[in-house]
N, C-alpha and C positions, 0 to 999 in steps of 0.2 A: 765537279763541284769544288774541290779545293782549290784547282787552278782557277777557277775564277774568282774565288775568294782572293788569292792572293794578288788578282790584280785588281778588285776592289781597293784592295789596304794600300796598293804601291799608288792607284791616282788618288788617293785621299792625302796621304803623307806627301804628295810633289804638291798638290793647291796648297797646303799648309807652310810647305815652303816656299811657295811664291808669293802668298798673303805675306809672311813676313817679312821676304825680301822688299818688297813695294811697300811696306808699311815704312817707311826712315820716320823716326818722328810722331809716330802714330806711340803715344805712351801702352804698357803693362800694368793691366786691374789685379788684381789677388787670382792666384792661379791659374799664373801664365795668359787669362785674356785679356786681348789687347781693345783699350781705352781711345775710342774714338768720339772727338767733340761731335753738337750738330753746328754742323755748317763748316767742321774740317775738310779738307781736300785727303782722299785715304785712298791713293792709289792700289788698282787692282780689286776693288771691294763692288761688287753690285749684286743688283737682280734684289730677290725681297727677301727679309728676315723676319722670325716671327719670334716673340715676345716669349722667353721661357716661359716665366711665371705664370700666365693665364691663358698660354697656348692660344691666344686671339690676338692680339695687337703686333701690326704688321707695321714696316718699314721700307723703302724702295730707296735704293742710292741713286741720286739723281746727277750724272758728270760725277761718280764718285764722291757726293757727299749728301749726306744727311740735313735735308731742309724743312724748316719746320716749327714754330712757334712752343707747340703744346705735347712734341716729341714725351711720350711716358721713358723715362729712366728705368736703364735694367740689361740684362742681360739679354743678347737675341741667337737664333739659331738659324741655319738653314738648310735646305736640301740635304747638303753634306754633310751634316752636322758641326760647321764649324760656330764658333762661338762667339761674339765681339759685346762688348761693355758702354751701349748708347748715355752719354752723357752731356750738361751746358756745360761750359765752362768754367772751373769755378780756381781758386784762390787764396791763400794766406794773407791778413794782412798785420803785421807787427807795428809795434810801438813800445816806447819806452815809460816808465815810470806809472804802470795801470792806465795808462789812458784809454784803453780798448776796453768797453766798459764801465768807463768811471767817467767822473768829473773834472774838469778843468776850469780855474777863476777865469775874469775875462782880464785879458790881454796877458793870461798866464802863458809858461813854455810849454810846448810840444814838440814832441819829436818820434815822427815815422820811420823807423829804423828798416823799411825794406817789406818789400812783397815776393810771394812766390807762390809761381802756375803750381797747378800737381798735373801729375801724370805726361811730365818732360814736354809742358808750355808753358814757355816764361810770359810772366806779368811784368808789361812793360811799363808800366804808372798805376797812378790810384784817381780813381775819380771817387764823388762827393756830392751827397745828396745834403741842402741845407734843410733846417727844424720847418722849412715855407714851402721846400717842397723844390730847390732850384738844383740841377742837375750839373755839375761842372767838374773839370781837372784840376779848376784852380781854387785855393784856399787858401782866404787870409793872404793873397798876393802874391801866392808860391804856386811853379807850374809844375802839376804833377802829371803834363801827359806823356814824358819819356823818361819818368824818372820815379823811384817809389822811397827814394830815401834824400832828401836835402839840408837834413842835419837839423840840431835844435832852433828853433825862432822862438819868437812870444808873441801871441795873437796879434793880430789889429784891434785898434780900438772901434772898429765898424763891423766885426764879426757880428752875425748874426748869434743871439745865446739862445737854449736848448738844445733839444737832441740831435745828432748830426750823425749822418750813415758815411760810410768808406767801402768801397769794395777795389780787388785788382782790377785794373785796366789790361785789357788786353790787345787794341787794336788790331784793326781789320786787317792788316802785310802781313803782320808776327804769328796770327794765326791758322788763315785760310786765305788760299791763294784768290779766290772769287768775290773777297770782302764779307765782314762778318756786317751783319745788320745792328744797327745802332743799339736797338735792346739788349744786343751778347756783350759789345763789350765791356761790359762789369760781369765781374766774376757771381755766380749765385750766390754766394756765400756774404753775408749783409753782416758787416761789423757799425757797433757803435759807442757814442763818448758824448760828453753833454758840456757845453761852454754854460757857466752861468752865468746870470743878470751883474753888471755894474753896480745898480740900485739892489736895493735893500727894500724889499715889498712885503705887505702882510695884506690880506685877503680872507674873506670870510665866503662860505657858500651858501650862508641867504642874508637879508637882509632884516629881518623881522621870524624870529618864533615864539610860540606861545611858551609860559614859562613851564620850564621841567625838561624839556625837548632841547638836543645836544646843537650844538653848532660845533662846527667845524673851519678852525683857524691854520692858514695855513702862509709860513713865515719862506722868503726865498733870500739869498744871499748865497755869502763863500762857504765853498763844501766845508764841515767840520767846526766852524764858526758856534761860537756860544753868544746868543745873545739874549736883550731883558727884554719882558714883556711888561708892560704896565697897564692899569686897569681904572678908569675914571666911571663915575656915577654905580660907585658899589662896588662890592669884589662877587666873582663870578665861583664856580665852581667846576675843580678842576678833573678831571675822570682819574684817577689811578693806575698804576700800572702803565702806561705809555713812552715809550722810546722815546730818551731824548729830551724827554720834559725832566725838570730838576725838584718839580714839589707837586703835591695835589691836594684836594679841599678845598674849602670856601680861600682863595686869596685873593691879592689885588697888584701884587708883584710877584713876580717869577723865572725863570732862566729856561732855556731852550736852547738845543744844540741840530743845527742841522747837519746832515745825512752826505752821505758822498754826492751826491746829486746837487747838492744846496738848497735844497727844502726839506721841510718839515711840516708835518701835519698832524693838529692836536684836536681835541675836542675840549669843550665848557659845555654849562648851562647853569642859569639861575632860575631858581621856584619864586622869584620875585620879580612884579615886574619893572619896566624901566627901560631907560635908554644910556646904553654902554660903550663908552668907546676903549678900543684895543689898541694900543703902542707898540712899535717894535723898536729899541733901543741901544746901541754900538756898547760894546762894554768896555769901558778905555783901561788902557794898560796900566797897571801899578805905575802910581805916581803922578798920571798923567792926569789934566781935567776932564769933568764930567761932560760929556754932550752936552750944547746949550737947546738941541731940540730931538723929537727923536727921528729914525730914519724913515718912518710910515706909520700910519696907522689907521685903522676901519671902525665905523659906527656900526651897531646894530641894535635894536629895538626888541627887549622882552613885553610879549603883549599876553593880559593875564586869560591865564585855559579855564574850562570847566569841566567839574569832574559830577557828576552825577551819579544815584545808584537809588535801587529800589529790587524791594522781595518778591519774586514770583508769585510767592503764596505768603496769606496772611500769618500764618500760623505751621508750627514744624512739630511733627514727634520729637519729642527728646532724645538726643544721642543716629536722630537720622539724617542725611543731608540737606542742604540749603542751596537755595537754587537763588542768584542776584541779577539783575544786568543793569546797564546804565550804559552813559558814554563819556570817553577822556580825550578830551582834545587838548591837554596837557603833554602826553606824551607818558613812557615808560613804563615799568611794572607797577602793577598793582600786589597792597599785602592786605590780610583783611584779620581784625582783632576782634572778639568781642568782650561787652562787660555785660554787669548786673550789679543790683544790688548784692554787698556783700561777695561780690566773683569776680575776683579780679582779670584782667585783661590776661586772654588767650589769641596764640594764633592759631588762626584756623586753617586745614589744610584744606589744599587747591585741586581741583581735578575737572576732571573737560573745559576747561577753561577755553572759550573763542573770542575772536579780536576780527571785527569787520569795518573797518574805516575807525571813526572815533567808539564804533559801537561795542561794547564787548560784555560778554555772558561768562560765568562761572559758577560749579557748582562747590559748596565748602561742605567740611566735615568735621568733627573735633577730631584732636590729632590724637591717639590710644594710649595715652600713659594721663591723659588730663582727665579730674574729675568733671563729670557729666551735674550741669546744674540743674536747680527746680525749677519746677515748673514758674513762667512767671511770662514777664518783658523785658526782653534784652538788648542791646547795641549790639548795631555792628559797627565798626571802625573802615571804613574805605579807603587806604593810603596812597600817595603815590612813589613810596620808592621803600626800600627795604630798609627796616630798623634794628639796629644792634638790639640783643636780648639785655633788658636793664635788669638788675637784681629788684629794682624798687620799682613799684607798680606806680605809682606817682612820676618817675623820671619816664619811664616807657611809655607812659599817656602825655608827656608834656614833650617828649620828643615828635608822637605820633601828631599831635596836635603843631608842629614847630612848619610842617610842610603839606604841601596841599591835602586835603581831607575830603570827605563827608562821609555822615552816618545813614543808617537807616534802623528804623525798630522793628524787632520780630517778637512772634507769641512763641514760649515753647511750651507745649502741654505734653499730659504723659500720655503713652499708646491707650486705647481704647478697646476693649472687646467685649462683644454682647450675642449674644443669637438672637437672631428678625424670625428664621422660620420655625421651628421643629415639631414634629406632631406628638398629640397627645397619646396615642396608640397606634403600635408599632404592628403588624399581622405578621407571623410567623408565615416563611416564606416568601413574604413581600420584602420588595428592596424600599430603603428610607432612607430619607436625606435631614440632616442638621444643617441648617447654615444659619453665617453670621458675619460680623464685620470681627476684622482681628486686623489693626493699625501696626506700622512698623514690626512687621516679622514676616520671613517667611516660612515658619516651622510654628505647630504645633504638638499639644501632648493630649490625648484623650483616654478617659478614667475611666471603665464601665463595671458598676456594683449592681449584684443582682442573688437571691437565692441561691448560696452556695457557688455562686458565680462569681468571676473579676475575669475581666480584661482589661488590656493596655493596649494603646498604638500610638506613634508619633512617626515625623515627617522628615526627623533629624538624623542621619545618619552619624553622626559626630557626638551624639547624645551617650549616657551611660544607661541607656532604656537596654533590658536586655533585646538578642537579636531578634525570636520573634514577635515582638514589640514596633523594632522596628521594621519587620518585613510586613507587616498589617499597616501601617502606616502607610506603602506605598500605592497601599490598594485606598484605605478608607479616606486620608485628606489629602484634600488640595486648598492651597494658597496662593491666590494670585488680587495682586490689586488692593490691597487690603479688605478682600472679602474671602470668607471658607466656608467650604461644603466638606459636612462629615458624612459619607457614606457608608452605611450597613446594608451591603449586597443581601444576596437572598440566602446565599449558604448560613451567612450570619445568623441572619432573624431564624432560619430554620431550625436552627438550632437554639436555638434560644426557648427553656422551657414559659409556659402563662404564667405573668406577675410583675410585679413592679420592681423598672431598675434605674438606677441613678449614676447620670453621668457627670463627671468635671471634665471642662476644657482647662486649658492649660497656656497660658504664654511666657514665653522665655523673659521679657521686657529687654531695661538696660545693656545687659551682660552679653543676651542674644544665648544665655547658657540656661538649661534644665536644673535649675538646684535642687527642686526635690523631682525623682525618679523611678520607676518599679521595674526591680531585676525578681525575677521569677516571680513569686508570690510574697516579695517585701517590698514594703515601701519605703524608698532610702533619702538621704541628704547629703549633702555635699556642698563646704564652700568653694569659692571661687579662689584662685591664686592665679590671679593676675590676668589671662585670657582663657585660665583653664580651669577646669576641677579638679578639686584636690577628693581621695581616697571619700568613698562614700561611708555614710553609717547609717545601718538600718534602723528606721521609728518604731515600725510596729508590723507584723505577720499581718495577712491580712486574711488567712485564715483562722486568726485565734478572736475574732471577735464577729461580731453579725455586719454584715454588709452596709445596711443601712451606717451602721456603727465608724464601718471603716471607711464609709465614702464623707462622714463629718469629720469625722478624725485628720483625713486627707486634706480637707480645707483648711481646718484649723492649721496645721503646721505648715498652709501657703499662706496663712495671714502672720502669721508670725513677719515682725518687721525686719528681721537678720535675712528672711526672702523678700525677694527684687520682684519672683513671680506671681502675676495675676492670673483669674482663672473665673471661670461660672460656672453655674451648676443649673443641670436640669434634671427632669423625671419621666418616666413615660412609662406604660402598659404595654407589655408583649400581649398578644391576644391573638386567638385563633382567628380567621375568617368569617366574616357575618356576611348576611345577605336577607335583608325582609322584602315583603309584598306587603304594602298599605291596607287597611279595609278598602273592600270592592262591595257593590250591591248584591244580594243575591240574588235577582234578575235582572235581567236586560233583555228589553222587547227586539225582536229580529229586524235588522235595517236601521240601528239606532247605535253611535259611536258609546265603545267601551274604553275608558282610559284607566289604565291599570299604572302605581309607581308606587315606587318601593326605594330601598338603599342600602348600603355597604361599606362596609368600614376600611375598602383598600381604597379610598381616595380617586382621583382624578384619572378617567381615563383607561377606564376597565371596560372592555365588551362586557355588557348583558345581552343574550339572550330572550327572549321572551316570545312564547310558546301558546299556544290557547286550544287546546285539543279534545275533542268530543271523547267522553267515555265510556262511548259506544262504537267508538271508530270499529267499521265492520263492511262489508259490504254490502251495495244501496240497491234500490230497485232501478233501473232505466232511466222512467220519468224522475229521479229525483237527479242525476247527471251532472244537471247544471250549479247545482248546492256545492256544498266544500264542509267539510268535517276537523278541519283544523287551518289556524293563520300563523306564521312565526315571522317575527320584528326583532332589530339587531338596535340596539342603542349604546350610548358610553356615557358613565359615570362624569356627573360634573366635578366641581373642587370639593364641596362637601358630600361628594360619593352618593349623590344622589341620582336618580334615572326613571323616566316616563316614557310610555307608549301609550298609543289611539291604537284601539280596533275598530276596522269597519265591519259590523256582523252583518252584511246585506246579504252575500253568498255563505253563511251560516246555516247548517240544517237546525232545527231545533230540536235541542239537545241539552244534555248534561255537559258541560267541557270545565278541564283541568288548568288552571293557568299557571304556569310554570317559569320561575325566574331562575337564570343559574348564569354563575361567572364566567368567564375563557379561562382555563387553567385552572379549576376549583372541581373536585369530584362531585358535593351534593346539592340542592337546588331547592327553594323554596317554593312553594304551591297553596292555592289557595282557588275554591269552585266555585262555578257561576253557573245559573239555566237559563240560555237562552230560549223564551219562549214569543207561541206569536203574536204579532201586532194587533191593538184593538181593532174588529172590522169599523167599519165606515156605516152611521148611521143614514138609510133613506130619509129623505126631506118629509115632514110630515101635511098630507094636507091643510088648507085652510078651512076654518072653523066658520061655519055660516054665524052671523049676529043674531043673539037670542035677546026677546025683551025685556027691559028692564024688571026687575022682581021687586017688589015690593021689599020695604024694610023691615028686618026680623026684630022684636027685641033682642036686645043683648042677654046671652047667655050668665048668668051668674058664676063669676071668676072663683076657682076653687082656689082653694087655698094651697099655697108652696109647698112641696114634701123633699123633707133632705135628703140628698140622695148623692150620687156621681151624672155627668153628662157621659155620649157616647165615645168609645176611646178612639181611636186610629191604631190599627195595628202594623208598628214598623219591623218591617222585616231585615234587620244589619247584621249580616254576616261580618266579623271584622277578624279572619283568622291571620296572626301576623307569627310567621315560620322563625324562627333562630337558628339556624343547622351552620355544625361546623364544619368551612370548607378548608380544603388542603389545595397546596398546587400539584396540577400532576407532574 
């Protein structure tokens, strides 16, 4: 095994030194591998190599050389692991005074001071791609195909101006014995330099915008050159901040300096419309005279824009967003003020703002340090470009007013809260719902006064409510949409002894802040300092006086005007479970429909029950078999907890039976009796009566006389027994 390692290593080491030998000429990459062009002739080099980098991309030397358009650049390997550096050809090319990259006047000097191959192939000239695209050695009347330096010239005056490429020339002998193909020889390596224009041009990139919207002037001449611009039918307005340009604002004269390049390019626009023409003007030398005309100049036409805007919604809570859209075919930002009577002009702040063609939507807000006004009608201010902050509410409306505009009017009113649903009595055990509308918030505070009772809850975690205060809250309200549902689960009302209790709602309004709040058993206040509450102070215990007491008390110090917060009040009775049965007849003939109803105080939606059972239920004789001794019907309570059933008593024995109502989830049940008994028989048809003669006429009787008295009565038989019992849930 060793010996044969060692004659591994000795034929690896002799190829090595015969690839180098036969390489004369073939250039050294970074770390001793050797630098072969495509389309070099590389003695001693064949068979395939494959692509270090991606272990995929192969190479086949064809006559010893690398042939190949789209050759990947890179290091390659082979069998042997030998190593070689596929590359084009590529090139140095110099120059004197920045030209390589820069700008040159026209028919200024240049001077190519020399090219150089890398990797030991010399560039034997420079070839020259013109700004049109023409492919040549020669430039400006000088022949650079055997030669890469011919000392300084000064253009022709026929030079093509713009950008102009240079690469090394390599030529097909100098490089590869087989002829390199026309696309090698320029070096890869692409230098360039720019001749400029003769003339002196200004140019604009459109001909016509609406006003507000920038136009784009763009001046060519000698790199570094300062020249005037002047401005006829109006002065224009100039962008700030831009290279080159010497002033900005509304002007109508101005100086510009162009760029290594020999241009330059500025922006204007005017909020007025009109037709503008643009000068570009030589600035003659101290002492010398003025231009009698200028060197170019462009028309363009401001055509006037429209701005439009209107409110999504008629009317806004106070202190809550503003939704606008409209469309600007002006151009630029938009800023939005508004006023009022007595309120002076605000900016208002910006957010989701969209922009779809001239169309654009945004929603505002007042900004958090400005006071929130009353309720009323207000403007808004729709601008088109952004105004310095004036100290004088008169200058900032007559600037806002100076450039394109429109208004639109809003309502603002205050938030609104009320309860639509709430029930009059509450059943212990039953779960219950408060709802209502509550405008602009999403947090509430709920009050509850009752016998020796208080509770609190609220929505707020941020609130100075004590905690469980707020952990009730996350069970009893929600807020969503500007409506709320207060719910009193059933553990609640369970607990909840019979009687009357009184609740406040509560709204934060303006501030979004709880100024008055209940930490344990006080009821406390707090102002606001600034977005927060400052240290609370408690009003009053709210067990030192009678509930009733303390839930007026409560009010009163939310009507207090130093509080921002609104609130309502309602009442309701805790109450145990009812459940009646109507009056019922005391009989009912067998095979004749029974309708029994009755009702209940837990509302909509309760299984009843309902039972009719003989109270003699026992066992029957045989023959009676096909009979029944009892019927049970399931029904549910409507919205006013009301509930009806039909019996059919055809398969009825005739009997005493108990009729029985009782809730799902309620231990007792109301009852109230009925006798089913039997039907009238069926009377036989009576014969007919043979005709008897006419009888002679009697005298009349002598009419006695009236005796005061009563007629015969009717005896009604109404049972009407109506049950109260109190049910519990199980």
């Amino acid at each position: 095994k060793i010996h044969m390692n060692a004659k591994k290593i000795m034929g690896a080491v002799l190829v090595a030194l015969l690839a180098l030998t036969a390489l004369a000429g073939v250039g050294a990459a970074a770390d001793g591998i050797p630098t072969i062009f495509v389309y070099q002739t590389a003695p001693g080099y064949t068979g395939t190599w494959i692509n270090e980098e991606d272990g995929v991309t192969k190479i086949t030397f064809d006559s010893e050389m690398v042939i190949g358009k789209n050759i990947k650049e890179g290091i390659y390997v082979n069998a042997t692991d030998g190593k070689i550096y596929i590359s084009y050809p590529t090139g140095i090319v110099n120059a004197a005074n920045g030209l390589i990259g820069g700008t040159v006047a026209a028919e200024g000097e240049v001077n190519f001071t020399g090219a150089t191959g890398t990797n030991n192939v010399a560039a034997v000239g420079l070839i020259f791609t013109s700004p049109s695209g023409v492919v040549s050695t020669t430039f400006s009347d000088k022949d650079f195909m055997q030669t890469t330096d011919v000392g300084p010239f000064n253009l022709s005056a026929d030079v093509e101006s713009g950008l102009w490429k240079v690469q090394t020339y390599f030529g097909k002998t100098d490089l590869v014995d087989n002829g390199l193909p026309t696309e090698f020889w320029a070096g890869k390596d692409v230098y360039t330099f720019t001749i400029a224009p003769t003339d002196v041009t200004i140019t604009a990139d459109k001909d016509s915008v609406v006003q507000g919207n920038p136009i784009k002037i763009t001046v060519t001449g000698i790199p570094g050159e300062t020249y005037a611009v002047k401005v006829s039918g109006g002065k224009l307005d100039v962008y700030p901040g831009q290279p080159g340009v010497g002033d900005s604002g509304e002007l109508d004269s101005f100086e510009v300096t162009t760029g290594d390049n020999g241009k330059i390019t500025f922006s204007v626009k005017s909020d007025k419309k009109g037709d503008f023409t643009i000068a570009v003007w030589e600035i003659p030398e101290l002492g010398a005279a003025a231009p009698a005309e200028a060197e170019a100049e462009v028309e363009v036409t401001v055509e006037k824009g429209e701005l439009t805007a209107e409110s999504v919604e008629d009317s806004y809570i106070i202190g809550t967003k503003m939704k606008l859209t409209g469309t600007n075919s002006i151009g630029g930002e938009l800023d939005y003020y508004i006023a009022g009577t007595n309120y002076d002009l605000v900016k208002l702040v910006e957010s989701e703002g969209k922009k779809d063609g001239t169309a654009w939507s945004v929603t505002l807000a007042f900004p958090a340090d400005a006071d929130l006004p009353d309720a009323g009608t207000y403007t808004i201010y729709v601008t088109t470009e952004t105004n310095p902050q004036y100290d004088d509410n008169d200058e900032l409306k007559e600037a806002i007013t100076e450039v394109p505009y429109t208004t639109v009017s809003v309502a603002l009113k205050q938030p609104f809260l009320s309860v639509t649903e709430a029930p009059e009595i509450v059943v212990q055990g039953a779960e219950a719902e408060i709802k209502g509308t509550a405008e602009a918030t999403k947090t509430l505070a709920v009050y509850l006064f009752g016998t020796n009772y208080f509770n609190a809850a609220t929505n707020d975690d941020n609130s100075k409510f004590g905690a469980a205060y707020k952990a009730n809250g996350v069970e009893f309200i929600e807020v969503k949409k500007n409506a709320f549902t207060i719910t009193l689960n059933e553990s609640l009302t369970e607990s909840l002894a019979a009687g009357q209790y009184f609740m406040v709602i509560q709204h934060p309004m303006y501030d979004k802040l709880f100024n008055i709040y209940a930490t344990a058993d006080n009821i406390s206040v707090a102002a606001t300092e600034g977005n927060a509450l400052a240290a609370g102070t408690a009003l009053f215990d709210v067990k030192d006086r009678q509930k009733a007491n303390a839930a007026q008390a409560l009010c009163d110090e939310l009507d207090a005007q130093k509080i921002d917060d609104m609130y309502v009040k309602l009442s309701f009775i805790v109450a145990a479970g009812t459940s009646t049965i109507n009056p019922i007849p005391a009989e009912v003939a067998q095979g004749t429909k029974l309708t029994v109803s009755g009702s209940t105080n837990l509302g909509e939606g309760e299984l009843v029950t309902v039972e009719m059972l003989s109270t003699a239920f026992a066992a029957v004789p045989k023959e009676t078999v096909g009979s029944a001794s009892f019927i049970s019907l399931i029904t549910k309570t409507d919205k006013d907890g009301n509930w009806e059933v039909t019996f059919d008593t055809s398969n009825l024995n005739v009997d005493e039976y108990t009729v029985t109502a009782a809730v799902e989830g309620f231990d007792s049940s109301s009852t109230v009796k009925v006798n089913v008994i039997e039907g009238a028989p069926d009377t036989p048809d009576t014969p007919d009566t043979p005709d008897v003669p006419d009888t002679p006429d009697t005298p009349d009787e002598p009419t006695e006389p009236e005796t005061p008295g009563f007629g015969a009565l009717a005896a009604l038989a109404g049972l009407g027994a109506v049950a109260v019992l109190l049910l519990r849930r199980e």
